[in-house]
C-alpha positions in Angstrom: -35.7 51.6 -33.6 -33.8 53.0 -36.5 -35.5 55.2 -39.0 -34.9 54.9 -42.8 -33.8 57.7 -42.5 -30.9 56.6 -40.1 -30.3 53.6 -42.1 -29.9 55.6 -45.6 -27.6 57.6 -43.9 -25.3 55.0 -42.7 -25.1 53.2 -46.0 -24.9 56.5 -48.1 -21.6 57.1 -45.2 -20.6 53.5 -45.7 -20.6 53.7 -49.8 -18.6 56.9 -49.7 -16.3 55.6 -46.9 -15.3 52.7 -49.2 -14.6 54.6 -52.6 -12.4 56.8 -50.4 -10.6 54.0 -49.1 -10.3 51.7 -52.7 -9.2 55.5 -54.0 -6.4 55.6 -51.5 -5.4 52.2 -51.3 -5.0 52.5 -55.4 -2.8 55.8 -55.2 -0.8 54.5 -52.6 -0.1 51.6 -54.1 0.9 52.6 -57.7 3.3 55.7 -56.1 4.4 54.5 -53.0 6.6 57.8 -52.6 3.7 60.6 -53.6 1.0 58.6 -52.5 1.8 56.4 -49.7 3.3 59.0 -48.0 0.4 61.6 -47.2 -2.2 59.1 -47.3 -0.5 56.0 -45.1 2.6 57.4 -43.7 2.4 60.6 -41.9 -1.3 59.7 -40.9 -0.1 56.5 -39.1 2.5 59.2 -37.2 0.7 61.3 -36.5 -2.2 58.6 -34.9 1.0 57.6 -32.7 1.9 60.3 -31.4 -1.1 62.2 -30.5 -3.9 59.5 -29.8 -4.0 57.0 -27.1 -4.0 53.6 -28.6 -3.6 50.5 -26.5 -0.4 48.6 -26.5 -2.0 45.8 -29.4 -2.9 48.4 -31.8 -0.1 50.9 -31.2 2.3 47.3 -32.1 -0.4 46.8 -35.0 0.2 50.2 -36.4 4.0 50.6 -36.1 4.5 47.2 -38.3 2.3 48.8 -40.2 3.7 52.0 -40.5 7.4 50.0 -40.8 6.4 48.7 -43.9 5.2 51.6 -45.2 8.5 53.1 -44.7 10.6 50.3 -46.2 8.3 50.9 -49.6 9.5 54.0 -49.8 12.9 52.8 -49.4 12.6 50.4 -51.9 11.0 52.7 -54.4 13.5 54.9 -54.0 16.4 52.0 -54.6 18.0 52.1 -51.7 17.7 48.3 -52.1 16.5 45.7 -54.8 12.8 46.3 -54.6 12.3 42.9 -55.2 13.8 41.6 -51.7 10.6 43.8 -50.2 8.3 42.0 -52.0 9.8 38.8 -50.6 9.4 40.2 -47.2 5.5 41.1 -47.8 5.1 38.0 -48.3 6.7 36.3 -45.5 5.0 39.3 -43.0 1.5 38.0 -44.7 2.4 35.1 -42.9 3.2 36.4 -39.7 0.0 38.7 -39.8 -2.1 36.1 -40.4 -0.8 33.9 -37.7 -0.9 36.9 -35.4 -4.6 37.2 -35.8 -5.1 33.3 -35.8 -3.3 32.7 -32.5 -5.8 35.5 -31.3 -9.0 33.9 -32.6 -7.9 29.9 -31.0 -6.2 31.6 -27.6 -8.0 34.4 -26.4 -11.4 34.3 -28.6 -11.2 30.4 -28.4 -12.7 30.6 -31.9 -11.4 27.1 -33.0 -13.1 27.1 -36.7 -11.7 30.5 -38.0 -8.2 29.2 -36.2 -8.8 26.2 -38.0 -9.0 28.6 -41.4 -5.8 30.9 -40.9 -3.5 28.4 -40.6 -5.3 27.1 -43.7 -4.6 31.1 -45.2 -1.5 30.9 -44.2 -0.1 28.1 -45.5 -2.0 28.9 -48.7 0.2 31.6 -49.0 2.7 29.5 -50.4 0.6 29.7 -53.9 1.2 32.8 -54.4 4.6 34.8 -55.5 5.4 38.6 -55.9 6.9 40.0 -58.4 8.2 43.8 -58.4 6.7 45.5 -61.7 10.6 47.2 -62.8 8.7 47.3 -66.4 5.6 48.8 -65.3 3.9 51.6 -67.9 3.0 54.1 -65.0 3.9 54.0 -61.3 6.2 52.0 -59.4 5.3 48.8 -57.5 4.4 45.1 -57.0 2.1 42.2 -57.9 1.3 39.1 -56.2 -0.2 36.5 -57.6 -0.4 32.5 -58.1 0.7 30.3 -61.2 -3.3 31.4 -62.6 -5.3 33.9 -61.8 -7.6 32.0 -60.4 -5.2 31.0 -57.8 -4.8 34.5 -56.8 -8.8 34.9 -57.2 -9.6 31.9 -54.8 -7.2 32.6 -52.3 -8.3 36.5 -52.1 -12.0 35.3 -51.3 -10.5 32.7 -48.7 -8.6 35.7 -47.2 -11.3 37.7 -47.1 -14.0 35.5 -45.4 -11.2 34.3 -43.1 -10.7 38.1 -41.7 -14.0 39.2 -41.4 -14.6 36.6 -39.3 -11.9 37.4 -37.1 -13.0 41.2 -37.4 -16.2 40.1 -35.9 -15.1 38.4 -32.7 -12.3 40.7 -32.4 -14.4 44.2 -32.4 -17.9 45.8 -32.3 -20.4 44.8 -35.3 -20.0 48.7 -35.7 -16.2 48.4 -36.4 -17.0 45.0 -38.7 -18.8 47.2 -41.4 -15.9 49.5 -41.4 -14.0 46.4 -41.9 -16.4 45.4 -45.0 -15.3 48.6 -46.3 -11.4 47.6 -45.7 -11.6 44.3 -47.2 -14.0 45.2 -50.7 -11.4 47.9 -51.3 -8.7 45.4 -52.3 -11.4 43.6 -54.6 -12.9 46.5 -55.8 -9.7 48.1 -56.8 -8.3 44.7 -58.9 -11.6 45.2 -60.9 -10.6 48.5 -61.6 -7.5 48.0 -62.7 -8.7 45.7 -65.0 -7.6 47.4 -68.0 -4.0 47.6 -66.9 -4.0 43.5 -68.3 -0.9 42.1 -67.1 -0.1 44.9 -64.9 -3.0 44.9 -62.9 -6.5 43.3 -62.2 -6.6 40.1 -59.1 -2.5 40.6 -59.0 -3.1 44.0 -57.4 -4.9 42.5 -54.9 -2.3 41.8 -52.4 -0.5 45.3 -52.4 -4.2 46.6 -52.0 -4.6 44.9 -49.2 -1.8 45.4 -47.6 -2.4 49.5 -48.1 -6.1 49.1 -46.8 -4.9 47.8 -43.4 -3.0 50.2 -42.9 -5.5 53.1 -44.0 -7.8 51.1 -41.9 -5.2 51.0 -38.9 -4.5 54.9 -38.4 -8.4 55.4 -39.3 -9.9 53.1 -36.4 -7.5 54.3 -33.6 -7.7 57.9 -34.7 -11.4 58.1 -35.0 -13.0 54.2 -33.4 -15.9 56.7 -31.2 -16.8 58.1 -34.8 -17.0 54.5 -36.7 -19.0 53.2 -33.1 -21.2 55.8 -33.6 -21.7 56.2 -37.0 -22.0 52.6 -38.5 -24.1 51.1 -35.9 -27.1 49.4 -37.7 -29.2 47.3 -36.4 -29.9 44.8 -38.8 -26.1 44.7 -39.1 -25.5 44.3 -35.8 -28.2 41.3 -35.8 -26.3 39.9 -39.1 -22.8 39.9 -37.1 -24.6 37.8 -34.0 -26.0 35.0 -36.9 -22.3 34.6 -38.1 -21.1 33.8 -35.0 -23.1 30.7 -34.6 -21.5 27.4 -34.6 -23.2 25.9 -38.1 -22.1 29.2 -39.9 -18.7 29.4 -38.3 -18.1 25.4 -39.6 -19.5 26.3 -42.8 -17.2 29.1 -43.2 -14.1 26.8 -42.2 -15.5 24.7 -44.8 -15.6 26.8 -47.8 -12.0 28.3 -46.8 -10.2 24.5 -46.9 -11.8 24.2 -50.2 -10.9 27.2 -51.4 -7.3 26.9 -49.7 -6.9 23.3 -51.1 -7.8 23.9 -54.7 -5.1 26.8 -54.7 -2.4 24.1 -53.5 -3.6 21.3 -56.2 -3.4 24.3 -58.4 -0.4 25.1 -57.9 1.3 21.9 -58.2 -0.2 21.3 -61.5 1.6 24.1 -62.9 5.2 24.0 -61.6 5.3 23.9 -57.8 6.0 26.3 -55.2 8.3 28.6 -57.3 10.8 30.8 -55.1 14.5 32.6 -55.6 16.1 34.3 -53.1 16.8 38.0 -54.1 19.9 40.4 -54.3 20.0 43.2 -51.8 21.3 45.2 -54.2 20.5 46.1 -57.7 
């Protein structure tokens, strides 16, 4: 049995895991040059070259870490900026599929499959935009026709992947993952006061620099996050969510969520999409 004094401790390591991670999802995204690169880019290297991750997560990690790069290309103009943020979006795609092909093939997790394609093709609602305009810092925003678009689909996201988290890995790993996916919320609320330049439209590009934080993280340290963030009464939470009511449920609540994003956006102009220069 765990004593409180275990359990205070994991939580007090959980609380202070996340801050670091909304921290460095937020500097990474606003300088992709000075802060994507010590926090995203030469970690994720470095993870490949000197641990020992299996072939899935060293394939994980190096699209990852790809995209990390091309930022920093695009930051830098060595292309219209723009045309990245068109690929993010299409790779959001891919990801998602990636993990949803997991969940119905190997996992044969039919109700969360049943929500990524759902996430996926909500995608469609949303549209990034490269910030050229932007007071400080130098990146992108993603978001629907309304905010509340970009809000709904976020939430569908997010219960969509945890749930994949938790057949995929240890209930251990799956709080880490809590911490991974509240960053991206956590950090639109904070950049709240940024008005059109930040809040929910942040979210995307938080996300995205999250995963990868939380891909270099879990290889280069998964015996430290197993140990660490075990918790019981976690661990008994994790097993509830797995049952068939809660995993329909869940399915549910995402084609809602998923379908009032689509109605949403064809009230207010459709899917709205124009192919990008390469070039400035």
């Amino acid at each position: 049995m765990e004593t409180k004094k275990r359990k205070a401790e994991i939580w007090i390591k959980w609380v202070m895991f996340t801050a670091a991670i909304t921290g460095m999802a937020i500097l990474a995204g606003f300088y992709p040059v000075q802060g994507n690169v010590p926090l995203i880019v030469i970690p994720s290297i470095l993870v490949l070259l000197f641990s020992k991750p299996v072939f899935f997560e060293r394939l994980k990690l190096t699209t990852l870490l790809v995209m990390r790069i091309l930022i920093v290309a695009a930051a830098l103009r060595l292309f219209n900026p723009q045309v990245y943020v068109d690929v993010i979006m299409l790779m959001l795609i891919v990801n998602i599929l990636e993990a949803t092909f997991t969940d119905l093939l190997r996992h044969k997790c039919y109700w969360n499959a049943v929500s990524g394609f759902a996430v996926a093709l909500g995608v469609i609602a949303l549209r990034g935009l490269w910030q050229f305009d932007a007071p400080f810092g130098d990146y992108y925003l993603a978001e629907g026709a309304l905010p509340i678009i970009t809000l709904l689909y976020a939430i569908a996201y997010t219960i969509w992947n945890w749930i994949f988290v938790t057949d995929e890995f240890s209930s251990s790993v799956a709080l880490m993952h809590v911490g991974f996916l509240s960053a991206p919320l956590i950090g639109s609320l904070c950049t709240l006061g940024l008005g059109v330049y930040g809040g929910i439209g942040m979210w995307l590009l938080l996300r995205a620099n999250s995963l990868s934080i939380g891909g270099w993280m879990q290889i280069g340290a998964k015996e430290w996050f197993e140990r660490e963030f075990y918790n019981e009464r976690f661990d008994r939470f994790v097993k509830w969510t797995k049952k068939k009511p809660v995993q329909i449920v869940c399915m549910l609540i995402n084609l809602a969520l998923i379908a009032i994003c689509l109605v949403l956006m064809a009230q207010n102009g459709g899917i709205r999409f124009e192919p990008s220069p390469l070039f400035l």
